[in-house]
Structures are given as structure tokens and as C-alpha cells.
N, C-alpha and C positions, 0 to 999 in steps of 0.2 A: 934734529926735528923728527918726532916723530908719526908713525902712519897717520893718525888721527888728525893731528896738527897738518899733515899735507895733504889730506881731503879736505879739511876748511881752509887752506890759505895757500897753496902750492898746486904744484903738479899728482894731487893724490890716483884718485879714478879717472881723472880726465886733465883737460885744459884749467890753470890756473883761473879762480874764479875773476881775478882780476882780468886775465886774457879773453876770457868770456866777454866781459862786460864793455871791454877797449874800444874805441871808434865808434859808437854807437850816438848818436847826436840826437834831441830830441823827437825829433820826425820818426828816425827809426825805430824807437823805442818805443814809439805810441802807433807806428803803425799796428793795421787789423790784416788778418789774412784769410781769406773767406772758411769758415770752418772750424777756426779755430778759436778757443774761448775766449784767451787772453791774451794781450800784448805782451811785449817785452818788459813794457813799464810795470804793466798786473802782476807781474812774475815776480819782480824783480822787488818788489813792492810787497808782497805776498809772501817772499823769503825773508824782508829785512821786520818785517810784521812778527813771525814765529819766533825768528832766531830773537829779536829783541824780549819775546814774551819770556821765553829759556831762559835770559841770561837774566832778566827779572829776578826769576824765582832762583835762578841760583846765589842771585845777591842776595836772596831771603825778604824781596819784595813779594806780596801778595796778589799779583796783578789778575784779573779773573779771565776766567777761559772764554769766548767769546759765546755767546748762545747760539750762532749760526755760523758756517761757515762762511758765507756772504761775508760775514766781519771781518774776514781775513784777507780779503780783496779790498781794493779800495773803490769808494764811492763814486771820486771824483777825480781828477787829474790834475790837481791845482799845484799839487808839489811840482818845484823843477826836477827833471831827470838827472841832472849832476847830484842834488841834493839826494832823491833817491840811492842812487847807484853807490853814494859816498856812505851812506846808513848802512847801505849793507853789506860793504869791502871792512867797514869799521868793525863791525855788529861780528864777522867773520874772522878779525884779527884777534878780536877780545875772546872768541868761542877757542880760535887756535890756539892761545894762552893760557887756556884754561886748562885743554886737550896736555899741555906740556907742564903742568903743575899736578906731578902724582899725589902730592897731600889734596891740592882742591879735589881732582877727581875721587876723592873716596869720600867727599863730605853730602851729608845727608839734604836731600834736595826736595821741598815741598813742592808739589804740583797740583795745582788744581784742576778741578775736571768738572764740565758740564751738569748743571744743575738734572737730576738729585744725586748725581753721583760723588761718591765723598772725594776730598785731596787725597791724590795715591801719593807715596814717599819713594824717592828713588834716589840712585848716587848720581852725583854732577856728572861722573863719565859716562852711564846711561842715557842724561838730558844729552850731555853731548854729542853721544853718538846717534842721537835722533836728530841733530842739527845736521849733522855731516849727512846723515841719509838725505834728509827734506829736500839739503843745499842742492846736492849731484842731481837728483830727481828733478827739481827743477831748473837747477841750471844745461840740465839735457834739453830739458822744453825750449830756453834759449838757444842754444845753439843748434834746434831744429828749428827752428824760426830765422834767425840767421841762413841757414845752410839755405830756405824755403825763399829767402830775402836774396840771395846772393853776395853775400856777405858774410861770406867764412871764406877761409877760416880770417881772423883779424892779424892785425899789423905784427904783433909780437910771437903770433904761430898759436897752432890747436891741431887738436886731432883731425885727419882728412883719412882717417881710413875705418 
């Protein structure tokens, strides 16, 4: 396995993104914490939102960039949290796979980009390793909300230092 593949799916930068997300049952997921923008759900939701746009355009689907960032949060809350959390453990195994496919990584990756700006072109390992960043960025915000929660580190271990 390599680095890439173990920042979206293992121990890369931090706690397994799996081990991030463990124990976490609807309530806490969707709790607020005063000050802070988004839930765990919004996060988490937020992550499986991009990483599935990525993987879009790396299958050579033409999915459009969202006109606001608003569109990258969700509206409502109507998803279950298992369902959630399951989209984006998946959404992360398919990115990690990708990350471990040196012929995918060098194939040529359409992206599209915010109205008037034209589709930039880039290599799938490029898209990828803007997944792996988003992922850690906001799976940080998670396990600051956890840690803010009382509830880190989780059942199967994480960083406590």
C-alpha cells in the first residue's frame, strides 16, 4: 500500500478514516456546538459530496461544479448517518484504489470548474491527491468535534497527542 492509498484509507496523516468515523451514532453526528459551523453529519456529508464529484470525473462522467459552495453542504438532514458515513468509507476505498493503480493515476482527468471558467485538465493522481487533502482537512474538523464532544479518541484508537 502505498502513501496515498494510506491517507484515504489507513493510517496515512492521522487516525484511519474509518476509526474517525466509529461509534458515532446519530445524535452525535448531528449534534451542534456552539460556534462551530457544521456538524459531524455536515462534514462528513461534505467529504462524501466532493470525493464522489472526483471520482465522477475521473470515470469520465461530466458531473458540474456546483455554482455555490452552499451546494456542497447539505440542505437537510433527511439521510440516515449510517448511510452517510457508509458513502463516504466507500467513496474513500474507490479513491484508495485508484491511488494504487499507477496506469489510472496518469490518465487524463476532465474537471470542470465554476461558470465562466472553462474545464481545467488534470491527471487522476492530481484529482486524487486533492481528495486525500479535502479528506484529512476535514476529517481533522471531525475529530476536533469529537475531542470538543468527549469522545475521542474512539473504540479502535486515534491520535491523543
Amino acid at each position: 500500500m502505498n502513501e496515498l492509498q494510506r491517507t484515504l484509507t489507513s493510517n496515512g496523516v492521522g487516525a484511519p478514516p474509518a476509526h474517525v468515523l466509529e461509534a458515532l451514532d446519530d445524535a452525535m453526528a448531528r449534534r451542534r456546538y456552539s460556534g462551530v459551523p457544521h456538524s459531524i453529519y455536515e462534514e462528513v456529508w461534505h467529504l462524501a459530496f466532493w470525493q464522489d464529484l472526483s471520482l465522477d470525473w475521473i470515470a469520465g462522467k461530466s458531473t458540474p461544479y456546483p455554482e455555490h459552495a452552499l451546494a456542497g453542504f447539505p440542505t437537510t438532514e433527511t439521510e440516515q448517518w449510517a448511510v452517510v458515513r457508509e458513502r463516504f468509507l466507500r467513496g474513500a476505498e474507490q479513491a484508495g484504489a485508484i491511488a494504487g493503480d499507477a496506469t489510472q493515476l496518469q490518465a487524463s482527468v476532465v474537471c470542470l470548474s465554476r461558470e465562466p471558467d472553462p474545464p481545467r485538465t488534470m491527471t487522476a493522481r492530481e484529482q486524487i491527491e486533492g481528495v486525500a487533502a479535502h479528506n484529512a482537512y476535514h476529517l481533522g474538523r471531525v475529530v476536533l468535534l469529537r475531542q470538543l464532544f468527549g469522545a475521542w479518541p474512539p473504540p479502535s484508537g486515534g491520535d491523543t497527542w
